[in-house]
C-alpha positions in Angstrom: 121.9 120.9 79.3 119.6 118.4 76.6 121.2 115.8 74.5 120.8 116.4 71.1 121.4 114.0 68.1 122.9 114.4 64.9 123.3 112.6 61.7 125.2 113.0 58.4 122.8 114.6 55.4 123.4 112.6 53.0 123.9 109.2 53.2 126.1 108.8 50.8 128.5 111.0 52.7 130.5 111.0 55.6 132.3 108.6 58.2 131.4 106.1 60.7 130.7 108.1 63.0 128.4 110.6 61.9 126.9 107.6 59.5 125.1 106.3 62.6 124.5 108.8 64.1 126.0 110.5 67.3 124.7 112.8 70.3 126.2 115.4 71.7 125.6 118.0 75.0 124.9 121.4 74.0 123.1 124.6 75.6 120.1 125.5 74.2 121.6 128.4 73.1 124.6 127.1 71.5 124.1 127.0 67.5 123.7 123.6 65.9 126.3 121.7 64.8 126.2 122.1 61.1 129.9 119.7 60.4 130.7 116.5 62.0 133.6 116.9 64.4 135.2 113.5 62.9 135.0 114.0 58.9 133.5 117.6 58.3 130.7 116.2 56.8 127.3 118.3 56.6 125.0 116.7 59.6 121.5 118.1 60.8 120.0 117.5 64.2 117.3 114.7 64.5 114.4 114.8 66.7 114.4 112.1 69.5 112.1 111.5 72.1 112.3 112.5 75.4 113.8 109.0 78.1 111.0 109.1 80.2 110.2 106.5 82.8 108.2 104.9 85.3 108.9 105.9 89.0 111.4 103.8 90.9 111.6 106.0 94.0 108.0 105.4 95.7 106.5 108.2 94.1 102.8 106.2 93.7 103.3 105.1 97.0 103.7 108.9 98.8 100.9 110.2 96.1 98.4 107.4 97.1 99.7 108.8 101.0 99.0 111.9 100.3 95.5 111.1 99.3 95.6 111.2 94.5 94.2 108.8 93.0 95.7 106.6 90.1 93.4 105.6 87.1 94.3 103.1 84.3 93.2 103.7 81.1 90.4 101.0 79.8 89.3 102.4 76.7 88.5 105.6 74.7 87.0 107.8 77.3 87.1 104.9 80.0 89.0 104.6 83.4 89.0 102.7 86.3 90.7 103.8 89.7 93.2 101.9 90.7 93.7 103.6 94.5 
């Protein structure tokens, strides 16, 4: 199940809580929140970006095993192979 963030509509409105915003776990089928479960206050979801990270379990280590390549980016259209 995604995290999805929220924030109160107007900023003139609404509590602490939903004032800076707060994330909650839903389904993706669930509906969206349209109330803030603190203060009832109308709140729309905000878009985030996806927490995506380097690897930290060996992953370029078994791929460079296994015989990929890696390439780092130089410039527009440009790459050099690092492995």
């Amino acid at each position: 199940m995604p995290i999805f963030e929220y924030g109160v509509k107007d900023d003139a409105v609404g509590c602490s809580y939903c004032g800076a915003g707060f994330e909650i776990l839903q389904r993706l089928s669930d509906e969206p929140l349209s109330a803030c479960p603190e203060c009832a206050a109308a709140v729309a979801r905000r878009i985030s970006a996806p927490s995506i990270g380097s690897s930290k379990t060996g992953f370029d280590d078994r791929a460079k095993n296994a015989g990929f390549h890696k390439f780092q980016k130089l410039g527009q259209g440009e790459y050099e192979k690092r492995y």
